[in-house]
N, CA, C and O atoms as a DFTB+ gen file, in Angstrom:
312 C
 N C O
     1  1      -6.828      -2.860     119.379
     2  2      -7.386      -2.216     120.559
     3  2      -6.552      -2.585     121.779
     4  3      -6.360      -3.786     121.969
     5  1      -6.091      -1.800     122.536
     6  2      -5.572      -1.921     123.361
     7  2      -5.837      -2.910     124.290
     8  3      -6.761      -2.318     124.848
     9  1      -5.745      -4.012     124.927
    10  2      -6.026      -4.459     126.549
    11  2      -6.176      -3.682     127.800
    12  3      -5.709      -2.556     127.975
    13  1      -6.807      -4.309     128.584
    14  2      -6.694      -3.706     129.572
    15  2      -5.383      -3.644     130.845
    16  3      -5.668      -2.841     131.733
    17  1      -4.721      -3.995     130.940
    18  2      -3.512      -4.445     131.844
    19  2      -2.492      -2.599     131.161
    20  3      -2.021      -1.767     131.937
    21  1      -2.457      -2.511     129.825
    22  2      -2.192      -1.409     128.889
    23  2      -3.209      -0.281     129.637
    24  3      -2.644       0.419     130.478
    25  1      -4.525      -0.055     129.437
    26  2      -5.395       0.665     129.535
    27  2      -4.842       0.833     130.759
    28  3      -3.732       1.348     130.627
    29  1      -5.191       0.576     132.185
    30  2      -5.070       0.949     133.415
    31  2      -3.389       1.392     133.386
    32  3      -3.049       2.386     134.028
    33  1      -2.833       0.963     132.964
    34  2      -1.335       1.544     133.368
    35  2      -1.041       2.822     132.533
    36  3      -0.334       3.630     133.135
    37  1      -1.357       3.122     131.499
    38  2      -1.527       4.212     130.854
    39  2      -2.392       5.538     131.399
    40  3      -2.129       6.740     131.357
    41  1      -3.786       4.638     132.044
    42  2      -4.468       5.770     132.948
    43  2      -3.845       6.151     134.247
    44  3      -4.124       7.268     134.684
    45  1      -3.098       5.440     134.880
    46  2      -2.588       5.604     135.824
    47  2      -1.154       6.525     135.632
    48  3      -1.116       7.539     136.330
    49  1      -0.412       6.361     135.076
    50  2       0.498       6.908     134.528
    51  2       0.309       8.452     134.639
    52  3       0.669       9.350     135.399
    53  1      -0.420       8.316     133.522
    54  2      -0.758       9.711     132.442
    55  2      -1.206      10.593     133.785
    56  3      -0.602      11.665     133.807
    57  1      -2.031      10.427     134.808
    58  2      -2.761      11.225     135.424
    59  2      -1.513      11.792     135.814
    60  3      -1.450      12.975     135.479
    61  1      -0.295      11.288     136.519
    62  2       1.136      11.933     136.531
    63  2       1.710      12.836     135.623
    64  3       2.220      13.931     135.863
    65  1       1.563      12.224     134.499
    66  2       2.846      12.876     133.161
    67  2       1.941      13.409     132.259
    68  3       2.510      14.056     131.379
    69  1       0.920      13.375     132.176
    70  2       0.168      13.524     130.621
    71  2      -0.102      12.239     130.088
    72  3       0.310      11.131     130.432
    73  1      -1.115      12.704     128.898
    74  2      -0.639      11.049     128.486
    75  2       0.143      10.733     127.110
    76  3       0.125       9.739     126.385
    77  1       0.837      11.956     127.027
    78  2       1.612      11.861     125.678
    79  2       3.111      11.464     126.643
    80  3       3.848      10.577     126.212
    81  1       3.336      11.930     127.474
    82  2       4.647      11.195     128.075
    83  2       4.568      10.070     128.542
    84  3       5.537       9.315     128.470
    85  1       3.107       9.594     129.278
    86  2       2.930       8.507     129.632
    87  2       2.914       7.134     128.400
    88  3       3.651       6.149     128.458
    89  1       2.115       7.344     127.577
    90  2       2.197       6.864     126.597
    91  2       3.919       6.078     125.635
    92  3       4.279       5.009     125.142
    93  1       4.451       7.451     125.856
    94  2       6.205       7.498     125.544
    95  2       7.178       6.306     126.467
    96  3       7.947       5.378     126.212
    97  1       6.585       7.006     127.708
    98  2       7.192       5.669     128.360
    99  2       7.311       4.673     128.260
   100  3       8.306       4.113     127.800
   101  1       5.919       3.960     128.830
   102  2       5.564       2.864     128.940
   103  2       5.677       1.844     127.608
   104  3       5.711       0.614     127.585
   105  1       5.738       3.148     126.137
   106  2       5.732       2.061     124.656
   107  2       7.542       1.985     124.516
   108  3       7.996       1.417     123.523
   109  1       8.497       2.570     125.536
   110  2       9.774       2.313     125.391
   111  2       9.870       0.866     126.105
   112  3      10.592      -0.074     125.773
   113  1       8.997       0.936     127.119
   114  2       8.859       0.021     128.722
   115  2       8.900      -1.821     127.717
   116  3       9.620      -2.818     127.661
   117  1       7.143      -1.108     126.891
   118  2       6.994      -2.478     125.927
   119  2       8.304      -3.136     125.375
   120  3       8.823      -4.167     125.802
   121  1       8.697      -2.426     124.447
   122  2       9.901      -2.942     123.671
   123  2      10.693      -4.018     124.571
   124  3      11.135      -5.059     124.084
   125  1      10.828      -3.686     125.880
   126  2      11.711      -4.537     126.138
   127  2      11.349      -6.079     126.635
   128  3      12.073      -6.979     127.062
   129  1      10.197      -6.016     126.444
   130  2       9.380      -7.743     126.596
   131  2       8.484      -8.034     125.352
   132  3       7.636      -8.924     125.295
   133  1       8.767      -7.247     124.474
   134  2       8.599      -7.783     123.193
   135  2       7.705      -7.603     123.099
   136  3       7.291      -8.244     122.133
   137  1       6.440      -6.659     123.843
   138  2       5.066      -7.238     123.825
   139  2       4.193      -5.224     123.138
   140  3       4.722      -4.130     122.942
   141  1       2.848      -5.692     123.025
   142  2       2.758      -4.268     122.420
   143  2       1.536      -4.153     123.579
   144  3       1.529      -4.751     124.655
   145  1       0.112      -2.872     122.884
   146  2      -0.511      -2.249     124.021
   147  2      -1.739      -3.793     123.950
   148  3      -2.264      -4.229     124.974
   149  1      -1.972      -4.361     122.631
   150  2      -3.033      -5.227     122.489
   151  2      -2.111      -6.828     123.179
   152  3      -2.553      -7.793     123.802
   153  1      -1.028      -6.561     122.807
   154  2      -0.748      -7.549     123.577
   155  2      -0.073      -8.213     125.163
   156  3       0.328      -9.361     125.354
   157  1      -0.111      -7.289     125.961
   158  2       0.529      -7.140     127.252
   159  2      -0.417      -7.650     128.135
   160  3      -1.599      -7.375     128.339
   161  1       0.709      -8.816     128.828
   162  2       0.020      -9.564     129.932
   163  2       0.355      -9.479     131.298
   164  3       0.940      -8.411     131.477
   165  1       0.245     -10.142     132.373
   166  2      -0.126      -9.798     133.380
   167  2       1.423     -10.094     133.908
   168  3       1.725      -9.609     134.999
   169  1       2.560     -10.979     133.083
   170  2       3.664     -11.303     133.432
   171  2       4.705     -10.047     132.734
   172  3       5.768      -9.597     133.162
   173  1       4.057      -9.763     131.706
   174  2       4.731      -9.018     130.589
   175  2       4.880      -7.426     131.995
   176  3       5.980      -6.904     132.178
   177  1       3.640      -6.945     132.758
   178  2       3.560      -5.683     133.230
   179  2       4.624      -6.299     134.476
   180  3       5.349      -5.443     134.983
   181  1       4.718      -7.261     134.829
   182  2       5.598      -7.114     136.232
   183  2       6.700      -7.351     135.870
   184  3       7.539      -7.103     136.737
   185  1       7.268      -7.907     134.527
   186  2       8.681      -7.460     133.970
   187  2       8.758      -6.589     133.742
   188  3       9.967      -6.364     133.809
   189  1       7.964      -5.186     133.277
   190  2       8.906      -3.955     132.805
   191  2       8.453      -2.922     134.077
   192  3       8.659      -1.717     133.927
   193  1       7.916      -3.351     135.160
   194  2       7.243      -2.251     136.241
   195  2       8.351      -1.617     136.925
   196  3       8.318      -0.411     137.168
   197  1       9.732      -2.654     137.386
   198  2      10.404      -1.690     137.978
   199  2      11.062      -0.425     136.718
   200  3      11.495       0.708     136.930
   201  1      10.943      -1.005     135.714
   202  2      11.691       0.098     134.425
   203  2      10.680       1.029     134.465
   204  3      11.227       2.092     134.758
   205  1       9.601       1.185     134.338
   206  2       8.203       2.102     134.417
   207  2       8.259       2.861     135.892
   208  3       7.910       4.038     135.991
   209  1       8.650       2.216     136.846
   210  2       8.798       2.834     138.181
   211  2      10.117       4.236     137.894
   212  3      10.070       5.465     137.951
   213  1      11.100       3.314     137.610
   214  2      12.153       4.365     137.532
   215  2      12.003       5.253     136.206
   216  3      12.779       6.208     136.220
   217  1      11.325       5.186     135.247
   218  2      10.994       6.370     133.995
   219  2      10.230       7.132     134.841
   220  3      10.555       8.315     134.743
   221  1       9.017       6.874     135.931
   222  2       8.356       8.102     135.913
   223  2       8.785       8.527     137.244
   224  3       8.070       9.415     137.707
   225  1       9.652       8.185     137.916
   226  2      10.455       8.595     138.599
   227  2      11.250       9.916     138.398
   228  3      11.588      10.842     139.136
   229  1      11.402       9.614     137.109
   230  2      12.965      10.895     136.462
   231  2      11.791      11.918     136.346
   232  3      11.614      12.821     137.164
   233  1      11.116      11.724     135.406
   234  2      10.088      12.608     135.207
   235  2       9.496      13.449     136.150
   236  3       9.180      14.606     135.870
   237  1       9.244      12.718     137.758
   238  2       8.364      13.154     138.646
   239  2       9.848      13.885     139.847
   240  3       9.470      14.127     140.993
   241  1      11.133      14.134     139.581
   242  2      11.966      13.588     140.134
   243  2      11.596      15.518     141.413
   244  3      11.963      15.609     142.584
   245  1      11.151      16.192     140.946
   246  2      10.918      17.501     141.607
   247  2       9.703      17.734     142.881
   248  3       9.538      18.748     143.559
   249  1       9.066      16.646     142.927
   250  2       8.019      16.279     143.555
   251  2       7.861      14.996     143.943
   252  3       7.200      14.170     143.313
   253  1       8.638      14.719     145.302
   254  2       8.650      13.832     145.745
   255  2       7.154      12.911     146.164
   256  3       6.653      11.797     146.006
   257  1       6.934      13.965     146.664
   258  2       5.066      13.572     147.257
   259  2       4.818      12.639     145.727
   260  3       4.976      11.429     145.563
   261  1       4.521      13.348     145.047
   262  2       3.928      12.851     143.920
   263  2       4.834      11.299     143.278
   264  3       4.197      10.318     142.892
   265  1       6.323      11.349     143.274
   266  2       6.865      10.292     142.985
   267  2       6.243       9.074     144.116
   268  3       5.667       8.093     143.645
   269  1       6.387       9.204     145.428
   270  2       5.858       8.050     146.162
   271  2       4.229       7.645     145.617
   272  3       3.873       6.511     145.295
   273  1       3.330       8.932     145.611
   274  2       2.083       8.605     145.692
   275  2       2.132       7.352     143.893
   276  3       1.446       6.348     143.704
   277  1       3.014       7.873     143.083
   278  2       2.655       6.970     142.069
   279  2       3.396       5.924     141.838
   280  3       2.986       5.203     140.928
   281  1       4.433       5.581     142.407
   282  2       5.195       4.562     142.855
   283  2       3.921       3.478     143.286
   284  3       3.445       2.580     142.593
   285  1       3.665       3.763     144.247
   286  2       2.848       2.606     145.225
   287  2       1.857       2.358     144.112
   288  3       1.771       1.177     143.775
   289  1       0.986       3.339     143.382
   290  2      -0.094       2.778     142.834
   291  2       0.318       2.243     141.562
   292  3      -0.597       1.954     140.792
   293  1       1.513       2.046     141.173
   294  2       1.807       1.008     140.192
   295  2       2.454      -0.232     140.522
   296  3       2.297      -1.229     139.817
   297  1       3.247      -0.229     141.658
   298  2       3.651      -1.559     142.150
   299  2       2.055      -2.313     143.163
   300  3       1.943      -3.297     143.895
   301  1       1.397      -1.594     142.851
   302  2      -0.210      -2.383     143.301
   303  2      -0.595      -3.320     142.592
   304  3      -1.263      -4.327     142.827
   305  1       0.135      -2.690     141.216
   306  2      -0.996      -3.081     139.863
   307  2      -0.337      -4.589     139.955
   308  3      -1.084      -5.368     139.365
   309  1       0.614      -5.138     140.404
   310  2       1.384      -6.211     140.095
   311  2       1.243      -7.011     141.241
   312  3       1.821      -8.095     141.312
């Protein structure tokens, strides 16, 4: 079962991308701290946030409004 630190960043995400891209992301994001959705901690999300910043960045890259508005509410989360 997922955690929550996973849960909120996925909901947050997704409301941007979907949550099949969001999802995509963020489980590329994992890989790189070794950690999965049940296991991601509170150090684990502020190592891969700027990588998560700039994935949904590319994604959002046509709608600026929207890149800032979800920028900020993920560098909150940290």
């Amino acid at each position: 079962m997922a955690n929550v630190f996973y849960t909120r960043l996925v909901t947050t995400v997704s409301a941007y991308l979907g949550n099949e891209r969001a999802v995509a992301v963020i489980g590329r994001q994992l890989v790189r701290c070794q950690a999965t959705s049940d296991s991601i901690t509170a150090e684990d999300l502020r190592s891969i946030m700027a990588n998560v910043v700039g994935a949904t960045t590319l994604h959002l890259a046509p709608d600026k409004a929207k890149q800032q508005e979800l920028t900020e509410k993920l560098k909150a989360m940290v």
